[in-house]
N, C-alpha and C positions, 0 to 999 in steps of 0.2 A: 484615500478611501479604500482601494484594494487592498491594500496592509489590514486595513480594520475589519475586511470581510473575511480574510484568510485568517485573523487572528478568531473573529469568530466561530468560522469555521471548524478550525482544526481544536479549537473548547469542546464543540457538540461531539465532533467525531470520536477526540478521545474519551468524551462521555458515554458513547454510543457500543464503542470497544470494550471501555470497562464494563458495560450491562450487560451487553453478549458473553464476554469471556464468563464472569463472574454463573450466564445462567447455563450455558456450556458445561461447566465445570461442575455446578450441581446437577445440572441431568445426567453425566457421565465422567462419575469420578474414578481417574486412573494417573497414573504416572505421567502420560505421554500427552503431551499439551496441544489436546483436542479445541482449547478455546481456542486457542493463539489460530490453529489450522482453520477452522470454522471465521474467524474474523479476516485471515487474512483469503479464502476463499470468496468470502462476502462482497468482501473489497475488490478484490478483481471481478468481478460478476457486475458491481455496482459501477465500478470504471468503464468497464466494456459497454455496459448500457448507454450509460451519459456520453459516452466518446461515440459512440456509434448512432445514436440520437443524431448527437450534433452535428454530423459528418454527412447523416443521411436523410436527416427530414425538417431540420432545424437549425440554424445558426444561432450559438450558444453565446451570449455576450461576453465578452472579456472578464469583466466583474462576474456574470455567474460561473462563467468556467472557473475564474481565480477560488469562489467562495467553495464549489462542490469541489473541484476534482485536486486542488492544493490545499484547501481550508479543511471540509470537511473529511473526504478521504483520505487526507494526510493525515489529520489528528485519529484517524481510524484507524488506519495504516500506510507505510510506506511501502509497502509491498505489491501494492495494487500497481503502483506509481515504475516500480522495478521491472512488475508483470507485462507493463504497457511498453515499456520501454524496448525490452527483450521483446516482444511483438513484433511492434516496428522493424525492427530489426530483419527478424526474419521474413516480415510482410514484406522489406526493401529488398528481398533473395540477398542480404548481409551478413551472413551463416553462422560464417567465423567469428563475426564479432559479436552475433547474437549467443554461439559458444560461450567464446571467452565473458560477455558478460555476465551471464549467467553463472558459470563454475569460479568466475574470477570475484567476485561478489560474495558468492557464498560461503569460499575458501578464505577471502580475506579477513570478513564480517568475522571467521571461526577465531583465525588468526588473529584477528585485531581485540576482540575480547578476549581471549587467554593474556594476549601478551598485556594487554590492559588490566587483567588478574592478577597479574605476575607481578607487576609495577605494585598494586596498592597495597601486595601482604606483605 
């Protein structure tokens, strides 16, 4: 059943991503990929409520945590999921590693599509 809610989930979100980006992009058409910033700011905002809800005035059940915060926000974006992570992190005084995951992440992510570029031409 969790499977079927996260699969639901992450349908709406990436429904949810593509309606945003899409009306992003028409209010403010430019080069520099205002949707993608705008969703994946959304997404972290949306995460930090739902985690901090449930942390603090609420206890969020398994299945709805599965369906919003790996379903839905994951089909929205994985970046909320990144944002939270690198949090923790530094919420643990885990510095270095909140560091490294953050610059190691974003350098490889660069890395890992070039070099994935390079392969299919």
């Amino acid at each position: 059943m969790t499977l079927l809610l996260i699969g639901v989930g992450g349908a709406l979100g990436s429904m949810a991503r593509y309606l945003l980006s899409t009306l992003v992009y028409r209010l403010v058409p430019s080069l520099f990929p205002f949707g993608t910033f705008v969703v994946n700011v959304v997404g972290c905002v949306l995460f930090g409520i739902i985690v901090g809800l449930a942390e603090q005035r609420f206890v969020l059940r398994p299945d709805a945590r599965a369906f919003l915060l790996i379903g839905v926000l994951g089909g929205f974006t994985t970046f909320s999921t990144f944002a939270f992570e690198s949090f923790e992190l530094l919420r643990d005084g885990q510095f270095m590693s909140a560091a490294v995951n953050v610059v190691g992440q974003v350098v490889a992510g660069i890395v890992g599509l070039w070099a994935g570029f390079v392969i299919s031409g």
